[in-house]
FISEKE-968608 format. One record per residue (C-alpha): residue number from 0; residue in one letter; chain; x, y, z. Coordinates in Angstrom, 3 decimals, padded with zeros to 6 digits. Layout:
+-----+----+----+----------+----------+----------+
|   i | aa | ch |        u |        v |        w |
+-----+----+----+----------+----------+----------+
| NUM |  A |  A |        X |        Y |        Z |
...
+-----+----+----+----------+----------+----------+
***
This chain:
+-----+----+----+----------+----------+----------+
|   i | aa | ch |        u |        v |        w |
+-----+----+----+----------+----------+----------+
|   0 |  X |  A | -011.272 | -033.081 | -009.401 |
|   1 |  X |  A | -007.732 | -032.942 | -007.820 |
|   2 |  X |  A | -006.244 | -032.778 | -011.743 |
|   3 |  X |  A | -008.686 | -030.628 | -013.049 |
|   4 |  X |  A | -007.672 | -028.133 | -009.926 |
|   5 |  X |  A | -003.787 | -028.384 | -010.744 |
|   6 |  X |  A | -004.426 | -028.417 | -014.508 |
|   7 |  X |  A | -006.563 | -024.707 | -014.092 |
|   8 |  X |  A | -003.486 | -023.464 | -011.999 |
|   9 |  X |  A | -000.885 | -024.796 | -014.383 |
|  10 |  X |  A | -002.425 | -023.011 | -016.646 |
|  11 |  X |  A | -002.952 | -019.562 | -014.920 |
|  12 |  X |  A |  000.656 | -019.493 | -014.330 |
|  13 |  X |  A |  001.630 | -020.254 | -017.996 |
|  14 |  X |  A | -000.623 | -017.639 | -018.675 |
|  15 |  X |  A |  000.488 | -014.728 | -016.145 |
|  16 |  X |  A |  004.462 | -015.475 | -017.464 |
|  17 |  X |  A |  003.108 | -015.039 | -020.996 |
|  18 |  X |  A |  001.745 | -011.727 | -020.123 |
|  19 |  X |  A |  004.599 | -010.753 | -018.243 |
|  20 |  X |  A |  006.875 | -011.758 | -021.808 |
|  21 |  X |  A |  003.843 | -009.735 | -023.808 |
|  22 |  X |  A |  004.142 | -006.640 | -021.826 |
|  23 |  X |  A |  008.020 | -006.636 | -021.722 |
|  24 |  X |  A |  007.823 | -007.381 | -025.474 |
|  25 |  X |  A |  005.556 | -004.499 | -026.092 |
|  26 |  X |  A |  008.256 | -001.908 | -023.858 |
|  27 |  X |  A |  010.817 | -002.713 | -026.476 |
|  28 |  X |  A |  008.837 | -000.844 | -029.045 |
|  29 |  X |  A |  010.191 |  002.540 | -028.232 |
|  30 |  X |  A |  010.099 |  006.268 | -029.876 |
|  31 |  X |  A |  012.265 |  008.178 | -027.784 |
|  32 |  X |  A |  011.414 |  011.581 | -026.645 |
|  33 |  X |  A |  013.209 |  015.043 | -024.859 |
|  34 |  X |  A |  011.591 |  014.233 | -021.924 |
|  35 |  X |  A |  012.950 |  010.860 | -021.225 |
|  36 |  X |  A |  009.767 |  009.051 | -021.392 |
|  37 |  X |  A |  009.555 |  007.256 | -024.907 |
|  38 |  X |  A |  006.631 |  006.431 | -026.470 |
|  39 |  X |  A |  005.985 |  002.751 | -026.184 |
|  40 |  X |  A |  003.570 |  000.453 | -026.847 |
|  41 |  X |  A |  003.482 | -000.231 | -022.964 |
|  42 |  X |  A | -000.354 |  000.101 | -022.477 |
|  43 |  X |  A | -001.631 | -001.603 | -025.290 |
|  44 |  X |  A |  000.371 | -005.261 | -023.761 |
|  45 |  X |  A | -000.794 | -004.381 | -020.548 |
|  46 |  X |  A | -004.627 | -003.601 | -021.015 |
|  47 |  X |  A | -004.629 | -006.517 | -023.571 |
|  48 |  X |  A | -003.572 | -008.817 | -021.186 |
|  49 |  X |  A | -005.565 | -007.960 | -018.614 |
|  50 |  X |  A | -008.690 | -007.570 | -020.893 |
|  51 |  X |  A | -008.416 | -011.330 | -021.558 |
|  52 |  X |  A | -007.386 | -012.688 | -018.632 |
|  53 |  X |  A | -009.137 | -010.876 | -015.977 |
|  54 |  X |  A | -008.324 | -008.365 | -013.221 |
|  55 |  X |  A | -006.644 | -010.700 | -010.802 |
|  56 |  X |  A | -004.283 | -011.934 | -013.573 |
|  57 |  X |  A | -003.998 | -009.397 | -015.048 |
|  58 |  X |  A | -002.423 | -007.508 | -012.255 |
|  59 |  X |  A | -000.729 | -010.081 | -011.163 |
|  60 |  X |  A |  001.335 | -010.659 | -014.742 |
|  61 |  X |  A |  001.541 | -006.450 | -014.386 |
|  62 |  X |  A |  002.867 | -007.033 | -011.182 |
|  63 |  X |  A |  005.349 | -010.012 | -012.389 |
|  64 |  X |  A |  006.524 | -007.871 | -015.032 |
|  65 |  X |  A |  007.427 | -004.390 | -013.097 |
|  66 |  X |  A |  009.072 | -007.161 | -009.969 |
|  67 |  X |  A |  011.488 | -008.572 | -012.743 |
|  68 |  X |  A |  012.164 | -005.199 | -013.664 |
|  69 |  X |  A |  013.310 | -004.190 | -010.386 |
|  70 |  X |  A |  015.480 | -007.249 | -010.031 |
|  71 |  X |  A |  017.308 | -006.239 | -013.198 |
|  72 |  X |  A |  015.996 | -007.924 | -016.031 |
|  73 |  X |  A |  016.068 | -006.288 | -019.012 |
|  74 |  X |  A |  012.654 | -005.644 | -019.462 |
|  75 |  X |  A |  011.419 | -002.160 | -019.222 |
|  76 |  X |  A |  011.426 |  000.680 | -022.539 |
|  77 |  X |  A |  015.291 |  000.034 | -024.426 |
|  78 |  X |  A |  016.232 | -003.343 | -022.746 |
|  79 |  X |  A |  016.703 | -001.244 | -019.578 |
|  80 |  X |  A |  016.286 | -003.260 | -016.048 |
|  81 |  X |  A |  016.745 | -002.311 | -012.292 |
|  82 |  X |  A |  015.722 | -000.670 | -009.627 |
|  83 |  X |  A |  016.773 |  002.491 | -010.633 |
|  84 |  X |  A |  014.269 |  002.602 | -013.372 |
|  85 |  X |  A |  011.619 |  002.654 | -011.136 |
|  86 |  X |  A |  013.138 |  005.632 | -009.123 |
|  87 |  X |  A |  013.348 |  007.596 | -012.311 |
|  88 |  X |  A |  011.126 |  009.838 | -014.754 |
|  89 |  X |  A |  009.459 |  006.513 | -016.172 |
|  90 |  X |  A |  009.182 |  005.235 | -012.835 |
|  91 |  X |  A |  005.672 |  006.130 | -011.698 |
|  92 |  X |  A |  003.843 |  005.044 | -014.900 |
|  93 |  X |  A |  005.453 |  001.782 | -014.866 |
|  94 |  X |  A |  004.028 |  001.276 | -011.291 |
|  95 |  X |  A |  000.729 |  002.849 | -012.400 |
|  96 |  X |  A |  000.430 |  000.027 | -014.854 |
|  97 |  X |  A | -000.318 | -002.212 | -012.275 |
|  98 |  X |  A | -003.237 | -000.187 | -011.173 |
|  99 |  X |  A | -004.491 | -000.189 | -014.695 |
| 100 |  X |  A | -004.142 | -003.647 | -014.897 |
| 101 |  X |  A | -006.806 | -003.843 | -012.697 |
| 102 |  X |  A | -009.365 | -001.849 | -013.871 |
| 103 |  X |  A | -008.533 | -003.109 | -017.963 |
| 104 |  X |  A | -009.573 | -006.525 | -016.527 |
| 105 |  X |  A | -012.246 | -006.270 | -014.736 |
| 106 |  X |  A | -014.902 | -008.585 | -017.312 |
| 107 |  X |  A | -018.322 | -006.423 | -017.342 |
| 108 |  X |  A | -020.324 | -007.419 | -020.313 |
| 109 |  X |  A | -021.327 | -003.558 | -021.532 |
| 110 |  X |  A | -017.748 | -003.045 | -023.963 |
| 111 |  X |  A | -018.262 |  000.793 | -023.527 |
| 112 |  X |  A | -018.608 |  000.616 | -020.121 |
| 113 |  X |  A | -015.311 | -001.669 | -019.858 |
| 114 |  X |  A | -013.668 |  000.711 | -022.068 |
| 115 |  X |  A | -014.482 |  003.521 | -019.801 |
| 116 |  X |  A | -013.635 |  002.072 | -016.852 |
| 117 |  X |  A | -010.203 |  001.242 | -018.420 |
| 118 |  X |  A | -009.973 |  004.930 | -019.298 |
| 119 |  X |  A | -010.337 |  005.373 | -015.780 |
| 120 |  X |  A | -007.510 |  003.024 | -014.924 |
| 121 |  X |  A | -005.258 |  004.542 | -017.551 |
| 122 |  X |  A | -006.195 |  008.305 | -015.091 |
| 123 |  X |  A | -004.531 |  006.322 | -012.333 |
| 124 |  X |  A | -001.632 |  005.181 | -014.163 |
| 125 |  X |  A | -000.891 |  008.583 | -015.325 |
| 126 |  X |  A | -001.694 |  010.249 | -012.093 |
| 127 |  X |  A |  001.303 |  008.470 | -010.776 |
| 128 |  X |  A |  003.359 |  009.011 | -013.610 |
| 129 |  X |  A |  002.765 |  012.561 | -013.601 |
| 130 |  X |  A |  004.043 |  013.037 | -010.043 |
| 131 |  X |  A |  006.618 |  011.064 | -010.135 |
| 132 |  X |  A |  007.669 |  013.189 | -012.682 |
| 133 |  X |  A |  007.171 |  016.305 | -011.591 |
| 134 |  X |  A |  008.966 |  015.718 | -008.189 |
| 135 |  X |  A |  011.568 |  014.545 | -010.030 |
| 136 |  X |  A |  012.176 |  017.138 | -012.577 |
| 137 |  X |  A |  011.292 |  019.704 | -009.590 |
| 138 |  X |  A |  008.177 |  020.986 | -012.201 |
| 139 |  X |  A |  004.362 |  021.662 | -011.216 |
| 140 |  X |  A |  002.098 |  018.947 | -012.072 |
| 141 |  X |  A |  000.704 |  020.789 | -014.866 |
| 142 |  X |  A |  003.586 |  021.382 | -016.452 |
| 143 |  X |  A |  004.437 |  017.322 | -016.143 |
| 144 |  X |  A |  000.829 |  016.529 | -017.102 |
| 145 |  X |  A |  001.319 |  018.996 | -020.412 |
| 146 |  X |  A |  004.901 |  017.031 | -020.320 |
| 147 |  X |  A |  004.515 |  013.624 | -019.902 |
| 148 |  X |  A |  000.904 |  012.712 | -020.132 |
| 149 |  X |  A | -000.620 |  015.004 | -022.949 |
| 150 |  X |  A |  001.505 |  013.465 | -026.060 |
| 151 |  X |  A |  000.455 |  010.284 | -025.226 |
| 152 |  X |  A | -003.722 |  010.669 | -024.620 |
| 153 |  X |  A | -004.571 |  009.293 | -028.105 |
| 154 |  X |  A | -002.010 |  006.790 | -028.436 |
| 155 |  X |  A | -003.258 |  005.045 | -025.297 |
| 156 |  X |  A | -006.923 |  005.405 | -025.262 |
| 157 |  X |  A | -006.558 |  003.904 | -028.732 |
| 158 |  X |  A | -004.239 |  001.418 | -027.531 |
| 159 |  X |  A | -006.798 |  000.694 | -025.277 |
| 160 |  X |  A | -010.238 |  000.382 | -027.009 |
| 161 |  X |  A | -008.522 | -002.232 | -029.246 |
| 162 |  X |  A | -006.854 | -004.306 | -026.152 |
| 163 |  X |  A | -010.694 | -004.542 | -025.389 |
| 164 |  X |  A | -012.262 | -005.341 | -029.073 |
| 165 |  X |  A | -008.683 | -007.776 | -029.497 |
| 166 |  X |  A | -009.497 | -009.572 | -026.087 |
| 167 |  X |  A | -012.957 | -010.631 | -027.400 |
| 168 |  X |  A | -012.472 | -013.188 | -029.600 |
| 169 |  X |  A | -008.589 | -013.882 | -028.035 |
| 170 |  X |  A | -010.954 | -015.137 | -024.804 |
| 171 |  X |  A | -013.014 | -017.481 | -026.384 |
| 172 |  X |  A | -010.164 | -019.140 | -027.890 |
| 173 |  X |  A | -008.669 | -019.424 | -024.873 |
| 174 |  X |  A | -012.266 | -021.008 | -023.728 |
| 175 |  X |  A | -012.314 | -023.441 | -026.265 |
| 176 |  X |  A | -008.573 | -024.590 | -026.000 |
| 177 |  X |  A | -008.698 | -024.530 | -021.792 |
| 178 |  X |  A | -012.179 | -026.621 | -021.994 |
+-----+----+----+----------+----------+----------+
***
């Protein structure tokens, strides 16, 4: 039982580093915009990862991934790293991924319903996007909503609904290979 116990968390932490590499992989895509936050393909790593692998690791590899940020890897949108990053206009959303994280993992078995409660998720990510933005361009949170938020609605729920079809067949795979 012992090896089947280490072999499960061997695993899980292979896993949560390859989410981490997916996620800073998928920041690298970048369109740059006036506004300083680029349109990346951000979301889509981090609700497909957590679609497959659950809301614990999910987070977790969300959380591994903004942590070697901070420390100065160069993993974040343009090969940019450090704390600083976090502190500025793209701060907030990269944060707020970790919140989504959660809620794009969490395994219900109705796909609409998991879809809308990653919608949800996505809300919360740009919530704190928004405000970080708007405090520090000095704007209203409308304005950063229409700023910041708005350009990017389709590209993310879309991003999204396909993290969830992707993950369904990507997980039992992963079943059949973990035993």
């Amino acid at each position: 039982m012992e090896t089947k116990t280490k072999k499960t968390k061997t695993f899980q932490l292979v896993m949560c580093a390859m989410c981490a590499a997916i996620i800073a992989v998928s920041a690298q895509v970048v369109v740059p915009l006036p506004t300083q936050v680029p349109i990346t393909l951000h979301t889509f790593g981090v609700a497909l990862c957590a679609a497959v692998f659950g809301s614990l690791s999910g987070t977790v590899s969300t959380a591994v991934y903004v942590l070697l940020g901070a420390v100065g890897l160069p993993v974040f949108a343009g090969m940019r790293g450090g704390f600083d990053v976090l502190l500025g206009p793209t701060g907030g959303f990269l944060y707020g991924f970790i919140a989504m994280a959660f809620f794009c993992g969490m395994q219900m078995k109705n796909l609409p319903l998991r879809i809308a409660v990653s919608v949800g998720g996505l809300a919360i990510c740009y919530l704190c996007g928004a405000v970080q933005y708007a405090l520090l361009m000095q704007i209203d949170l409308l304005n950063s909503i229409v700023l910041v938020v708005l350009p990017f609605v389709i590209k993310d729920v879309l991003s999204i609904v396909a993290a969830q079809y992707m993950a369904i067949p990507i997980r039992k795979a992963i079943a059949k290979i973990s035993g």
